[in-house]
C-alpha positions, -999 to 999 in steps of 0.1 A, spaced: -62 290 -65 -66 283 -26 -68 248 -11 -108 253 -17 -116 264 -46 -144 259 -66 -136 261 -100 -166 260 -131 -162 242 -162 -185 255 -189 -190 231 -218 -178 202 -200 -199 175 -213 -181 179 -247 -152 166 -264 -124 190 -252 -142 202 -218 -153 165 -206 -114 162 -208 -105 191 -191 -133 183 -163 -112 147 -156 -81 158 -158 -93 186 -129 -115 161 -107 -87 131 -108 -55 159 -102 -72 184 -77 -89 166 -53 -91 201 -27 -107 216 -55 -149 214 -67 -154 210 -101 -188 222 -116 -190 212 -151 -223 230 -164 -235 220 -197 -266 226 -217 -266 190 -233 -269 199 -268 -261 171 -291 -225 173 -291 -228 171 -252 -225 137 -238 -220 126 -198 -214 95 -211 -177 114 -215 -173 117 -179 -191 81 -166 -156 71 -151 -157 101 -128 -195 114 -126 -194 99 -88 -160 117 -73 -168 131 -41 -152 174 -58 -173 171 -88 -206 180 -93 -228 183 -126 -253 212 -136 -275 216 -166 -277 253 -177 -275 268 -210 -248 302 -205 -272 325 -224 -298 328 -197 -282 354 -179 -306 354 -150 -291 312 -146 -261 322 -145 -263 353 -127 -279 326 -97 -254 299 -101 -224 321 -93 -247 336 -63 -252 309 -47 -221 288 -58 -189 315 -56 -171 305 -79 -131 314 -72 -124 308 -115 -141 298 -146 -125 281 -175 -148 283 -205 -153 260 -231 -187 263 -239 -194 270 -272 -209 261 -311 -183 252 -331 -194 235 -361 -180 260 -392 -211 244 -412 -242 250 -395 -224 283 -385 -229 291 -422 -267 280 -420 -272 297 -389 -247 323 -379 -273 340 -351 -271 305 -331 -237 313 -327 -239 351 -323 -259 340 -286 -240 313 -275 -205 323 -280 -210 361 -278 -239 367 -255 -231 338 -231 -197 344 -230 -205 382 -217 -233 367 -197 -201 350 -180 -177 379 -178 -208 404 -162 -216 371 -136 -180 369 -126 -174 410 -124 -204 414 -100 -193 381 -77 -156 390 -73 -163 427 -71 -143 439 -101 -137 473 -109 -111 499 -125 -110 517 -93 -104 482 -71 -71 464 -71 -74 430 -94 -82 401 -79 -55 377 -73 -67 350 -60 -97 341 -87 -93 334 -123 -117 341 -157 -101 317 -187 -109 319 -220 -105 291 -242 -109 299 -279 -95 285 -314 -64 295 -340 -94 303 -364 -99 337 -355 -66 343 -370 -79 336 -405 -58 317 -432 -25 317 -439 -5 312 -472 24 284 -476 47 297 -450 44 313 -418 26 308 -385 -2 320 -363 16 339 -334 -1 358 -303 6 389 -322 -15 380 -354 -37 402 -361 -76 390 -362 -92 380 -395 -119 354 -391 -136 338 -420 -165 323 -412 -198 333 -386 -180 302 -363 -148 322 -360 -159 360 -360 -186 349 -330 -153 333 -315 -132 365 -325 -157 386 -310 -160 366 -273 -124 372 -273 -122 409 -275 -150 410 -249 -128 389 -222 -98 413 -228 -122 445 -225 -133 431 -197 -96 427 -183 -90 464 -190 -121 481 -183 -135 464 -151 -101 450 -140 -115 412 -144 -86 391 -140 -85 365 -172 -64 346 -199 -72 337 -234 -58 309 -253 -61 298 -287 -61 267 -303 -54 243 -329 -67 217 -342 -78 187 -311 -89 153 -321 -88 120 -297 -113 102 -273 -147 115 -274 -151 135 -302 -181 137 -319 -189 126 -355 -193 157 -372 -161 166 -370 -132 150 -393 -116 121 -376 -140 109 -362 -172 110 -388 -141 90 -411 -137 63 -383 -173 54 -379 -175 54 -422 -147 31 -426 -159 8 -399 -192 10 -418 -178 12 -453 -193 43 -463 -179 72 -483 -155 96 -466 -164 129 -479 -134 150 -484 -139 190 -492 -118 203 -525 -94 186 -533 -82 180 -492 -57 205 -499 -64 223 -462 -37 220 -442 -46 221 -398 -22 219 -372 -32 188 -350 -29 187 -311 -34 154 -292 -69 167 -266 -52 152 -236 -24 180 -243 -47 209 -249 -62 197 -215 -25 194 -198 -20 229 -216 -52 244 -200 -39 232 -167 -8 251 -172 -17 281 -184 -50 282 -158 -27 279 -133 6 299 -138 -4 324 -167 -6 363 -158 -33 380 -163 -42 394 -192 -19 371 -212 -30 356 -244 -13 320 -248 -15 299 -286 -16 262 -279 -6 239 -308 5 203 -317 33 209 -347 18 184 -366 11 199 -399 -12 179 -423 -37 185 -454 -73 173 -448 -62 139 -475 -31 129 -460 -48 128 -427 -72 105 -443 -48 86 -460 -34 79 -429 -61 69 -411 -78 49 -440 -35 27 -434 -41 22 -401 -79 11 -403 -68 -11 -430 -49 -33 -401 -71 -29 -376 -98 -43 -392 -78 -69 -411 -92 -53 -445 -65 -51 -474 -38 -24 -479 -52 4 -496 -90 -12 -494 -99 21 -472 -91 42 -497 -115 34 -523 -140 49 -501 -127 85 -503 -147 113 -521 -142 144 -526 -173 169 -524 -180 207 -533 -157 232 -509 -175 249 -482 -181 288 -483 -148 305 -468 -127 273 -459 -93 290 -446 -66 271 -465 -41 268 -439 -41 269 -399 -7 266 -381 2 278 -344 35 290 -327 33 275 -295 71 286 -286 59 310 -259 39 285 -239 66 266 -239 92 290 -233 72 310 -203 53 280 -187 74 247 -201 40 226 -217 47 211 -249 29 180 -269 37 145 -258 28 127 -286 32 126 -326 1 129 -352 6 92 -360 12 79 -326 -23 98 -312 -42 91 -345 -32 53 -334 -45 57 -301 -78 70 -313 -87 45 -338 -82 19 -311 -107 40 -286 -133 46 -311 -130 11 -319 -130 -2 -288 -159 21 -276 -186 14 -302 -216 17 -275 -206 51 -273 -201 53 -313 -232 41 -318 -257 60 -295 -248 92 -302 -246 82 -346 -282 75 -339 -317 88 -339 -319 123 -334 -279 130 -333 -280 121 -368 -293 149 -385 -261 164 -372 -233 146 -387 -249 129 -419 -230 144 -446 -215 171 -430 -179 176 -410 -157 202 -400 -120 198 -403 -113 204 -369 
């Protein structure tokens, strides 16, 4: 990237991407940030309050499966890359309504890829641009499960599980056709596990905060026998950063936090340090686990080699599970405003009952 480039965010309103966004507006002031996101319920400028007035960033609403939008944004706003995390992600309501996902993370993602091809004039016969940059930013579950031992390498060979990861399988395989075909210059990474500031309630960690604080039951699929590999956000964002930056393209980096742990003993945990921080009895937290039917197709294990990032472009995790899960009981805790408007009124349909252990 030049001096002036204008870089969009897709998705940035969310958990991971509202991350990403900051860490770009606060490190590369010469750059302009556009964060476009439709604003669905997971979708929260709240997330970016502390930098929604920086003189390189600028917000658009715009939902990435209108392909006429998107064909006029990058007209008129040139982008030089993309870095797109827009996406459903809830494995759940995937299950009740796989075509939601089908649109969004298939048809918008090409709806990005043909937007970018016609505005940097990419083509077999043309040399590939070197100075823009299409980056892809998927998840470890397209990978499928995997058994006791063993990890999820950049050679593993596809096998997704659920309508969540074979939309997210399928938006990958369009970026790298895309690479070879029209000679659109892009990087894919895929992820583990992210928790930390921000993330909304119908995911794990945090739908379990917000019921201990509330004393409710913390429902717990199986027998919490799935294991996921846990990465800190603020490192998947410092990865993004990296591999955006200093990847080649056409390279495929896994991102991961080496912090293996079943669905209970994160809970566990969690339930230990709530007990403290809300001056409740030791093992008080606890009581309130309860287990509930398994969902169709739950992968039983997730885990990610992350050795070649590190090896090729020197990221690697900065903190432990125990030392981040810390650090996000106190946020949630300490951001209860927050908490509370988006556990409330129309948001709720969305969490009540239901989380995805990721």
């Amino acid at each position: 990237m030049n001096q002036k480039s204008k870089i969009l965010i897709t998705g940035g309103a969310g958990f991971i991407g509202s991350h990403v966004v900051r860490l770009f507006v606060t490190k590369y002031p010469e750059y302009t940030i556009v964060n476009l996101d439709k604003l669905t319920y997971a979708g929260n400028l709240e997330n970016l309050k502390d930098i929604e007035d920086k003189p390189n960033y600028k917000f658009v609403k715009g939902d990435i499966t209108d392909a006429a939008f998107i064909n006029e944004l990058f007209s008129a706003e040139q982008f030089d890359g993309v870095i797109h995390l827009a996406a459903e992600s809830h494995v759940d309501r995937s299950i009740s309504n796989p075509l939601e996902f089908v649109q969004t993370n298939v048809i918008g993602t090409v709806n990005l890829l043909n937007a970018a091809k016609q505005t940097w004039g990419c083509n077999k016969d043309k040399p590939l641009p070197t100075d823009k940059r299409f980056y892809h930013v998927s998840t470890d579950e397209v990978y499928g499960s995997l058994g006791d031992e063993g990890l999820f390498t950049e050679e593993t060979a596809y096998d997704p599980h659920s309508p969540y990861s074979a939309s997210k399988a399928a938006s990958d395989h369009f970026v790298r056709a895309y690479f070879d075909t029209y000679n659109l210059p892009c990087v894919i990474s895929n992820c583990s596990n992210n928790y930390g500031p921000n993330h909304f309630p119908e995911k794990l960690i945090p739908l379990c905060i917000n019921n201990i604080k509330n004393n409710k039951p913390l429902p717990i699929y199986g027998k919490g026998e799935n294991v996921r590999d846990w990465l800190f956000v603020v490192d998947h964002a410092r990865a993004i950063d990296v591999v955006f930056h200093n990847a080649a393209n056409g390279t495929t980096y896994n991102i991961g936090g080496h912090n293996e742990w079943t669905n209970i003993d994160v809970i566990r945990l969690l339930c230990r340090i709530m007990d403290k921080k809300l001056g409740r009895e030791e093992g008080e937290n606890e009581k309130l686990i309860t287990f509930v039917k398994d969902r169709a197709g739950h992968d039983l294990r997730y885990a990610i080699d992350s050795a070649k990032l590190q090896n090729e472009l020197g990221w690697k995790p900065s903190l432990q599970f125990e030392e981040g899960l810390e650090l996000t009981v106190d946020w949630y805790l300490s951001n209860e405003d927050w908490l509370n408007s988006v556990t409330s009124g129309d948001y709720k349909k969305y969490y009540e009952g239901l989380y995805q252990d990721r």
